[in-house]
N, C-alpha and C positions, 0 to 999 in steps of 0.2 A: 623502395621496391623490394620486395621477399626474393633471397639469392638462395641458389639451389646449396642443399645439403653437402652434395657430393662436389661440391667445391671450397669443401671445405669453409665456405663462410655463414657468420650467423645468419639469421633470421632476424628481421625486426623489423618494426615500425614506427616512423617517426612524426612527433606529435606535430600539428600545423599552426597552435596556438602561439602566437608568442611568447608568454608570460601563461603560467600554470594559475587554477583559482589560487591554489595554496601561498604562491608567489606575492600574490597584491597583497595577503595580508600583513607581506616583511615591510609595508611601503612605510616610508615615513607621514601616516596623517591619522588625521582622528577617524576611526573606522564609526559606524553607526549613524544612524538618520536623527534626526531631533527635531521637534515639533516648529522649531523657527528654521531650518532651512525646508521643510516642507510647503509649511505655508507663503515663504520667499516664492519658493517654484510658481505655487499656484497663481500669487499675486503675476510672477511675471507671463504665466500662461490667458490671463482673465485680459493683461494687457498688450498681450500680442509680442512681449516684449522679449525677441526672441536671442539678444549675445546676452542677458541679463541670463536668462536662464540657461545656457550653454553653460554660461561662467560658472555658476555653482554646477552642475552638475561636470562637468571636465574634473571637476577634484574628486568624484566618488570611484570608488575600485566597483566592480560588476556587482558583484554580491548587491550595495549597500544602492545602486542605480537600480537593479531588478525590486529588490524591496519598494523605493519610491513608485516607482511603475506601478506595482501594484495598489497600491496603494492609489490612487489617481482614479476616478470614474471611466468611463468609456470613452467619452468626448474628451476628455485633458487627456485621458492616455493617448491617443490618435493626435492631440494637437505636439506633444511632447516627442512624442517620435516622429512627426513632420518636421520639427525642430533641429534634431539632433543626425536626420538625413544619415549619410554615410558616414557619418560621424561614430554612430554607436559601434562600440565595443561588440563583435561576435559572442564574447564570450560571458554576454547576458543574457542572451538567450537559454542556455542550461539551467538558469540557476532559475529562471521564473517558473511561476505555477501553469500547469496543463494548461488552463483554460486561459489566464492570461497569453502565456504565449500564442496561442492560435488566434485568437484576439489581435495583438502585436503582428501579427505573419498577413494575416488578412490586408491588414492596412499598407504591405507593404509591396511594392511592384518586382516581375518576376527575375529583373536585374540585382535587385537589392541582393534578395534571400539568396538569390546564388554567388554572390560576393561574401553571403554574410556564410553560407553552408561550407564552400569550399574552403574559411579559414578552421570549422570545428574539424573535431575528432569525428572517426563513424559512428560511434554508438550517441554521440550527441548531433550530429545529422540523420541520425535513422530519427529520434525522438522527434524534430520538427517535419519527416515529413511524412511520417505512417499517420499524420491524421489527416493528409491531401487526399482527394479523387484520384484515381489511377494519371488521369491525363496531366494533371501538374504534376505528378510527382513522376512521370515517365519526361514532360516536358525540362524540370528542373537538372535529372538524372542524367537526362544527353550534357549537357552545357557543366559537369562537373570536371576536375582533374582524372583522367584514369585509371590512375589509384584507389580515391573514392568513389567515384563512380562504380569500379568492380568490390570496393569493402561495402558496400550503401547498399548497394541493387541487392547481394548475399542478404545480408543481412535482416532486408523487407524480407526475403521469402519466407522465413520462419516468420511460425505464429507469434501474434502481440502477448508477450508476459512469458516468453522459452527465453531459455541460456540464451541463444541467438541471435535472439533480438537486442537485449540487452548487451552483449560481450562487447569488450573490448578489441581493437586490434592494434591498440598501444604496447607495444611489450617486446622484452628481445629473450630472444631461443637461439642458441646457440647447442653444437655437436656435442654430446659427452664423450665424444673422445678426445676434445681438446685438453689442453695442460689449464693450469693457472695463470701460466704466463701468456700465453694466448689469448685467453680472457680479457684479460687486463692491457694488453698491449689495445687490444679490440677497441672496449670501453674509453681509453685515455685517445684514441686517434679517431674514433667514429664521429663526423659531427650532423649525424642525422639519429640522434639516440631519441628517446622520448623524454622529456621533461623532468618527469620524475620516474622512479623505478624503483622497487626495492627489494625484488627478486628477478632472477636470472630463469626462465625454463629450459630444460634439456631436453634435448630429442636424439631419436638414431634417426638414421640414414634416411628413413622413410617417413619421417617429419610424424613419427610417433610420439609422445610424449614418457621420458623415459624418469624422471626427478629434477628436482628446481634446487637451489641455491641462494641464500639470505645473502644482500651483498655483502654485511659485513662479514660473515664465513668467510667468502669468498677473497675480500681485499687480506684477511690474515693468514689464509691458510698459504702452503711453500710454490714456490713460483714451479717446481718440476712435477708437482702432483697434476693426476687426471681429473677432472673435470668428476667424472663416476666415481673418482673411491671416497670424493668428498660430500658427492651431493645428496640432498634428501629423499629416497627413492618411495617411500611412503605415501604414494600420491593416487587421487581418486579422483579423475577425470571427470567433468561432465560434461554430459551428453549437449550436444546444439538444442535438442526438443524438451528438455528438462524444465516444466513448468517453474516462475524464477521465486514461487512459495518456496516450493522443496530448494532451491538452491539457497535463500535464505537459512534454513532448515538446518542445510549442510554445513556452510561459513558457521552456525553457533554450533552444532554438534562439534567440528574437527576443530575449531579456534584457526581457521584460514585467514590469513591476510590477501592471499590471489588465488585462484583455483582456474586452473584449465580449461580450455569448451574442446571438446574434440567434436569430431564429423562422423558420420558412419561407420568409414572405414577406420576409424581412432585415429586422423590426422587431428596436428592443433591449426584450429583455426582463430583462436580468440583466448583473451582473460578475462576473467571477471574479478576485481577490485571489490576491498572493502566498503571504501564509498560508495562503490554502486551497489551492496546490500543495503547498508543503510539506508538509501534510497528508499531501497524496495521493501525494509520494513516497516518506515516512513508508511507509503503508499499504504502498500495492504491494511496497516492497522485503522489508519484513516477512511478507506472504503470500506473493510467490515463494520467501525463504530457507526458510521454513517449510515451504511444499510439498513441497519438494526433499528435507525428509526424511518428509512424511509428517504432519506436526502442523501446530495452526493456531495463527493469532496471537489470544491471549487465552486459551490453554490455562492460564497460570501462574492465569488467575483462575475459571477453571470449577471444575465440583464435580469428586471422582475418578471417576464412574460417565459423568462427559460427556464428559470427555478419555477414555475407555477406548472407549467405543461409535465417538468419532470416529477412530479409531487403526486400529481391528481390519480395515475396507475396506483401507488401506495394508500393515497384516502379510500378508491374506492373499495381497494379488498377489504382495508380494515370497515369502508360501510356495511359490505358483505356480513362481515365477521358481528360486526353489532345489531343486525338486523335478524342475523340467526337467534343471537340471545334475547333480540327481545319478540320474537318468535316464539321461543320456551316461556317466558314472562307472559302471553299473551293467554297461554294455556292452562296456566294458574290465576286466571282473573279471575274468575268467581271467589275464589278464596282468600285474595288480596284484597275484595270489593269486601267480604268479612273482618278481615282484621286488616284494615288498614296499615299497623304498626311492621308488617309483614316487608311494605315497601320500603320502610325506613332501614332496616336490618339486612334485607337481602346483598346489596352494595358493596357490604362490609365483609361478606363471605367471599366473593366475586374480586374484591382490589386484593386480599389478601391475598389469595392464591394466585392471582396474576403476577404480585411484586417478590411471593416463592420462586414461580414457573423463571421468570426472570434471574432472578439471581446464581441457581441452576441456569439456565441458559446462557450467559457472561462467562460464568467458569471451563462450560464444556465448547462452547464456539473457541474462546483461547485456547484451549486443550488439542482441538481439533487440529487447530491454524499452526501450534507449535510442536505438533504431532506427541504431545506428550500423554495423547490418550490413545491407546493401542489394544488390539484383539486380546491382550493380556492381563491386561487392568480394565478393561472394560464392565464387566461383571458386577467386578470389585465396585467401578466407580456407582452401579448402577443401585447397587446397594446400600453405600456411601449416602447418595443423596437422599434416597428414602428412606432411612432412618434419619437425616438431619428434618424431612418433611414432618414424617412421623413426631419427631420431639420437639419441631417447631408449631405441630399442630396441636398434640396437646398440652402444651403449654399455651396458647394461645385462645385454646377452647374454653381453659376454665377460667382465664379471665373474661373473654367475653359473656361465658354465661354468668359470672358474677355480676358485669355491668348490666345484662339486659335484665336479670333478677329484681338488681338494685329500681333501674329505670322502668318498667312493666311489671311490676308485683303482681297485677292479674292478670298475668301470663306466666304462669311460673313454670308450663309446660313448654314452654317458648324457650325458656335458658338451654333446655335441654339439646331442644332442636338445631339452635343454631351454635350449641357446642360440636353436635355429631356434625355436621355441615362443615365447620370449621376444619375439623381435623381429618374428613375425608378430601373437600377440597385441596389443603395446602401437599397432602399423600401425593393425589393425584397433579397435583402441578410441579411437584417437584420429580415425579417420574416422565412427565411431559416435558419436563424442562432439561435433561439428557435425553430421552428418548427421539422427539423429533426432532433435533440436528444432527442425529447417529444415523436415523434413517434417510436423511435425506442426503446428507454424505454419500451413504450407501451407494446414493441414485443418481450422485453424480450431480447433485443441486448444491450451490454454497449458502449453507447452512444459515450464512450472518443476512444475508438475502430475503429469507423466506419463515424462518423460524417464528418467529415474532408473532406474525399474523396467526398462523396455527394457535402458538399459545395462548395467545388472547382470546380466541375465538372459544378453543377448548377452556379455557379457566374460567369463562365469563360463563357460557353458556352451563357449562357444569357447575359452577359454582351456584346457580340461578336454579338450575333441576334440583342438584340434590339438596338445596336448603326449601325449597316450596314442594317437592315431593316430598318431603319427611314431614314439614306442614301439616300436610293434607291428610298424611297418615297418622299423626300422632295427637294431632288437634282437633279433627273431625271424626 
């Protein structure tokens, strides 16, 4: 329980886990899964056989028990966790993937999960329950300790993916007006500390956040020093509503191993931990790769009827988008019904600038994400990429009119055409390929989301005009 400032005692909160993740790994056992005790489990799940399979699994630390899990279909995961009852370890549910755990949660009755919630941390109880319905997650909320209950309830209010949601409220804050010795007496007699720590945050009076302390500073520096003459006052709060990109952002610009959440009024109300960047670099980079074509992260673990439903909104823009190009195609038939060869070549204008447009669009969505492209370099980059189009286009031009030269000798006005083609399309895909992710930024769309479709749409569809418009014009 958090003890007021003005009584002089720290601040802190104490973890409820028994044993930390980091702790199972000191255990004395072979850590990692292997192909014979997985399929061990399976055999004893096919045969019902249920202390067989307890037995091997009682030897696994969380981590390496969440990995099996996954690993398991739907039906053996539901029969595996019937098995293992209130047996399972709380503290495997952190370590599993989104969509497995909810999976896992589902199956399980509303006694379990609040046995299983009340032994995690808050920000690993906000995780399993901000993807309930209001009513189980108001119903779970009553029936927790009061403690968590008032860190949980906080912490749903903020939005999904803010400082808020994510923070910690693992951590000790202590007055900087204490001594060293204080500190330390604190630390060696407190026995509700958090598991691990390895910074100390300062506050005044008014639970502001005023400088932190590495603990090894703190165990070496003189037992009569204050607290403030030692500690490191260099410190950049974040906000509770701080989208938790930018806060990734922040942890790599400053090199943070913990960073502060304060509140409105610059109370602390939470940490955020390295690990829990990690996390969320994890994540993000996983949902942009993923968007960029269209699928989500956790598809490998959904049923076939959920990954199909979520797929079909991305096929049918990109149908949109091919129906436009061959729309344009439609308008150049008569002259395609003339030279045939027109069809064989167009393709090859069209994948090229698409696989431009693309490679400009990887570099500027990363740019974006790691904020390393800014109002100041922007120009610059913009420039940057069209001249790499530019000299990827004509170089690319004069080989392929060499090749169509070689291949169509009577067409010799043909090499021409789809040289200019080549090197106007790859131009234009590579200014498409910074330019719509810059704008849709702009507008408040992510970029890794939506870009895609555009480009494709513009590179095919131009690609397809300007090599059968110059056709038309140059060969007729």
């Amino acid at each position: 329980m958090k003890k007021s400032i003005k009584s002089r005692k720290p601040v802190l909160k104490s973890s409820r886990l028994k044993r930390s993740k980091k702790q199972a790994l000191h255990k004395n056992q072979v850590l990692g899964l292997g192909t014979k005790m997985v399929n061990s489990v399976l055999i004893g799940l096919e045969e019902n056989d249920a202390s067989h399979v307890r037995k091997i699994v009682e030897g696994l630390d969380e981590y390496d028990l969440a990995r099996l899990i996954e690993s398991l279909d739907v039906d053996e995961r539901k029969k595996l966790i019937e098995i293992l009852g209130d047996h399972i370890d709380p503290s495997v549910f952190p370590e599993l993937n989104e969509v497995v755990q909810e999976q896992v949660i589902e199956t399980l009755d509303e006694d379990q999960i609040v046995n299983i919630v009340n032994e995690l941390d808050s920000d690993e109880a906000v995780e399993i329950l901000e993807h309930m319905d209001d009513d189980e997650q108001k119903s779970i909320l009553s029936q927790l300790s009061p403690e968590l209950k008032y860190q949980v309830s906080s912490s749903l209010h903020y939005p999904e993916d803010s400082a808020g949601r994510i923070m910690s409220r693992d951590f000790v804050a202590m007055p900087d007006s204490w001594t060293v010795k204080e500190a330390k007496n604190f630390l060696l007699t407190d026995e509700n500390l958090p598991d691990e720590f390895f910074t100390i945050f300062l506050t005044d009076e008014k639970m502001r956040p005023t400088g932190e302390i590495a603990l090894d500073k703190l165990l070496r520096a003189k037992a009569s020093e204050k607290l403030a003459a030692i500690m490191d006052g260099e410190i950049v709060p974040i906000d509770v509503y701080t989208d938790q990109e930018e806060v990734a952002h922040m942890f790599r610009e400053y090199g943070w191993r913990a960073a502060e959440v304060v509140d409105g009024k610059g109370h602390l109300v939470g940490v955020i931990n390295l690990d829990d960047v990690v996390d969320i670099v994890h994540e993000e980079a996983s949902e942009d790769i993923m968007h960029l074509s269209g699928a989500e992260e956790g598809d490998v673990y959904k049923s076939v009827n959920s990954i199909w439903k979520s797929r079909i909104p991305w096929l049918i823009t990109n149908l949109i988008a091919t129906l436009l190009a061959s729309s344009v195609v439609r308008g150049f038939e008569s002259i395609i019904a003339q030279i045939s060869v027109l069809a064989v070549l167009m393709p090859i204008v069209a994948s090229m600038g698409g696989t431009t447009g693309n490679q400009t669009l990887a570099v500027v969505v990363r740019a974006l994400a790691t904020k390393e492209l800014t109002s100041r370099n922007t120009l610059r980059m913009i420039f940057k990429e069209f001249m790499v189009g530019f000299m990827n286009g004509f170089l690319f031009a004069g080989l392929i009119a060499l090749i169509t030269w070689l291949l169509f000798p009577d067409f010799q006005k043909l090499s021409l055409v789809i040289a200019i083609a080549m090197l106007c399309n790859l131009c234009i895909a590579s200014l498409a390929g910074i330019l719509i992710p810059l704008v849709l930024n702009k507008l408040k769309v992510d970029p890794a989301v939506s870009s895609g479709v555009f480009l494709i749409a513009l590179t095919d569809s131009g690609g397809y005009f300007i090599f059968l418009g110059l056709a038309k014009l140059l060969l007729f």
